[in-house]
Residue, then its C-alpha position, 0 to 999 in steps of 0.5 A: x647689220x640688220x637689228x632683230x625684229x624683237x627689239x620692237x616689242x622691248x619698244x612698244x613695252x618701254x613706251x607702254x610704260x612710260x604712257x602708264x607713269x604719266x597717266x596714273x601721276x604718281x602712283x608707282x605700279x610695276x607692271x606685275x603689280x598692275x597684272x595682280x590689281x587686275x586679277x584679284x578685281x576679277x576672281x572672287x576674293x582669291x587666295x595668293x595661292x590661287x592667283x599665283x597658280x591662275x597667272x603662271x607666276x611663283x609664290x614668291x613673286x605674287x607675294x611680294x606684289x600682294x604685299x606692295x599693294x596691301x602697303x599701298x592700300x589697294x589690296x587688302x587680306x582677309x582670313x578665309x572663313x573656312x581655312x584660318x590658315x588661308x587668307x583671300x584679297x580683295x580690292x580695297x575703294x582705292x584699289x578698285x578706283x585704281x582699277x577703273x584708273x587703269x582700266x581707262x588708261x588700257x583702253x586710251x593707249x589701245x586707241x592710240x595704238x591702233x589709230x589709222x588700222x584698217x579692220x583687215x590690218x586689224x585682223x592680220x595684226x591679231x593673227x601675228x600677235x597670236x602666232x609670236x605668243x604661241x611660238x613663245x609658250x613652246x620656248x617656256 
């Protein structure tokens, strides 16, 4: 019997993961974690509920991350100045440190990945990729 061709992308996620554990040593990040590191460092000091509404996750979710992070000292909150009752996040030193950690080891696995692909395969692998996320938002 022929196994799914989806079983693929379980792979390439299992040994994204591993590449990032051994690359960050050890500090432990769960992937939705990276993806909130990454988020807060881009917006401008986001509340939790703006970055869950901008990253499609629910509240839940994105607090418990937030949480983690502040405990971890990547992360940290501040009431904002308008709202007492909203508190915005920023990146603490070691979180943006983390940040530039992660950013580089993003970019040494994307290298990795692709070595060897032509600029055609390239493109032809993108347009696939784009397709598979288009056919998975109309499953969601």
């Amino acid at each position: 019997m022929q196994q799914p061709l989806y079983r693929w992308i379980f792979v390439l996620n299992r040994y994204h993961h591993a590449f990032i554990r051994k690359r960050l040593g050890g500090r432990s990040l769960e992937p939705r974690m990276m993806a909130v590191l990454h988020h807060i460092e881009r917006g401008d000091a986001p509340s939790q509920e703006e970055l869950s509404a901008h990253m499609g996750l629910d509240k839940t979710t994105v607090a418990h991350a937030v949480k983690s992070l502040v405990e971890k000292g990547y992360v940290q909150r501040s009431r904002d100045d308008a709202d007492r009752r909203v508190y915005r996040l920023s990146l603490t030193p070691d979180g943006q440190a983390l940040h530039r950690s992660l950013g580089e080891v993003f970019d040494e696995w994307g290298e990795g990945l692709f070595e060897g692909f032509s600029a055609a395969e390239l493109t032809r692998l993108e347009r696939v990729f784009e397709r598979l996320a288009a056919n998975a938002e109309k499953l969601t």
